[in-house]
C-alpha positions, -999 to +999 in steps of 0.1 A: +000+000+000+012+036-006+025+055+023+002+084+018-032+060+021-019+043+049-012+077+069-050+084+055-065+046+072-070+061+106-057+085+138-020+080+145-007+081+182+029+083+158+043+085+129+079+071+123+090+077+086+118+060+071+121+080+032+142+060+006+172+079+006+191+071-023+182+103-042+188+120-012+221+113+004+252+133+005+265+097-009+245+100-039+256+135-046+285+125-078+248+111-095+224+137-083+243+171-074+234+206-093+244+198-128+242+160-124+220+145-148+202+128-123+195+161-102+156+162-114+155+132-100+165+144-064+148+173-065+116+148-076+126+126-043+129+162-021+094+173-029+080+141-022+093+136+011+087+169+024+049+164+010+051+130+026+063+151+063+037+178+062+009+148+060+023+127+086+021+164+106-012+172+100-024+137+106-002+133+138+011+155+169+041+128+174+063+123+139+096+117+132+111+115+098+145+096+098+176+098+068+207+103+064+229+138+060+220+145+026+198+175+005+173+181+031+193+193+056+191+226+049+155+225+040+138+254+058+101+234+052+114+210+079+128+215+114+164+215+118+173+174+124+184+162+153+218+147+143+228+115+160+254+082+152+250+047+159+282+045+185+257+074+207+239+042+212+260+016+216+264+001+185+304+008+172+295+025+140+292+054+122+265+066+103+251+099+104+218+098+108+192+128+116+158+131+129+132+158+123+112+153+147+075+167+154+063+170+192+083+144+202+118+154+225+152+147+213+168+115+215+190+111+248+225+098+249+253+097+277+289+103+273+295+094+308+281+078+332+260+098+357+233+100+383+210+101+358+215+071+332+242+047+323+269+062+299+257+045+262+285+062+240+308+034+228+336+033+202+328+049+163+340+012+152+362-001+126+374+024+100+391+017+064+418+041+049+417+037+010+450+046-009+432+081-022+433+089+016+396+085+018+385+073+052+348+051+057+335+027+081+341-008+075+308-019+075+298+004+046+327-001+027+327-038+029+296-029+011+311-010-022+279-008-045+245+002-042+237-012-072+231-047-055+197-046-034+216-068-008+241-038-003+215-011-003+194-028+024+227-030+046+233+004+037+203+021+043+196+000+077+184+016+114+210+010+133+196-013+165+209+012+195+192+041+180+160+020+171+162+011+208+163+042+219+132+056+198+116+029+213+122+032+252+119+069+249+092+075+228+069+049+240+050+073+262+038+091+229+029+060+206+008+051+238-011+081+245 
């Protein structure tokens, strides 16, 4: 079923939307840049999305929209993101992820332990140095082309601490 007619099925406590980001993503950006022949195609993907957050808004007090760092950062029809990484929530990776988020509070993550919650910052995980210099995490480069659908589902995945996380804190709001 289409997104949109879902959102339309009934009252939402919550929202969580998870866009296809391929267009999107500062990773995508030698195919779909300004002056890439692609770049229709992104800005296609942009409108879309932000269409796809205003009626996830209007339908719900509690939404959050999930992606990657890519064209819709600077978007000023959405909220500033949230921007957090896996190894915030105990997973050792890196993946810069950000949340726009819509009545719901910021994600919480300790550095250190303190009186208030157990520290859940670990290490940013293994990293590969290519000889251009370039520098990645393993796990993504061990994954070198989106152009398998195995490789894009490992690419585009929610990391498990951060899913975790939406789910202990945000609980209160998908059960109201």
């Amino acid at each position: 079923m289409d997104v949109n007619e879902a959102i339309d099925l009934t009252d939402w406590n919550i929202i969580g939307l998870h866009p296809e980001c391929t267009k999107m993503t500062l990773s995508g950006n030698r195919h779909y840049a300004p002056g890439k022949p692609k770049y229709n195609e992104r800005m296609k993907a942009v409108e879309w999305t932000i269409n796809l957050w205003k009626k996830a808004t209007e339908k719900s007090d509690f939404v959050y929209m999930e992606n990657p760092m890519g064209a819709m950062n600077n978007d000023c029809r959405l909220p500033k993101p949230q921007i957090v990484q896996p190894y915030y929530f105990g997973d050792e990776a890196q993946k810069t992820t950000c949340l726009w988020l819509h009545g719901l509070p910021k994600l919480i993550h300790n550095q250190t332990d303190n009186l208030f919650g157990s520290k859940t910052h670990v290490g940013k995980g293994e990293m590969v140095v290519f000889k251009s210099g370039k520098v990645m995490p393993k796990w993504y480069a061990d994954t070198p082309s989106t152009k398998s659908e195995a490789n894009r589902t490992i690419r585009s995945k929610t990391f498990t601490g951060i899913a975790e996380a939406m789910a202990s804190q945000w609980a209160y709001y998908a059960c109201r």
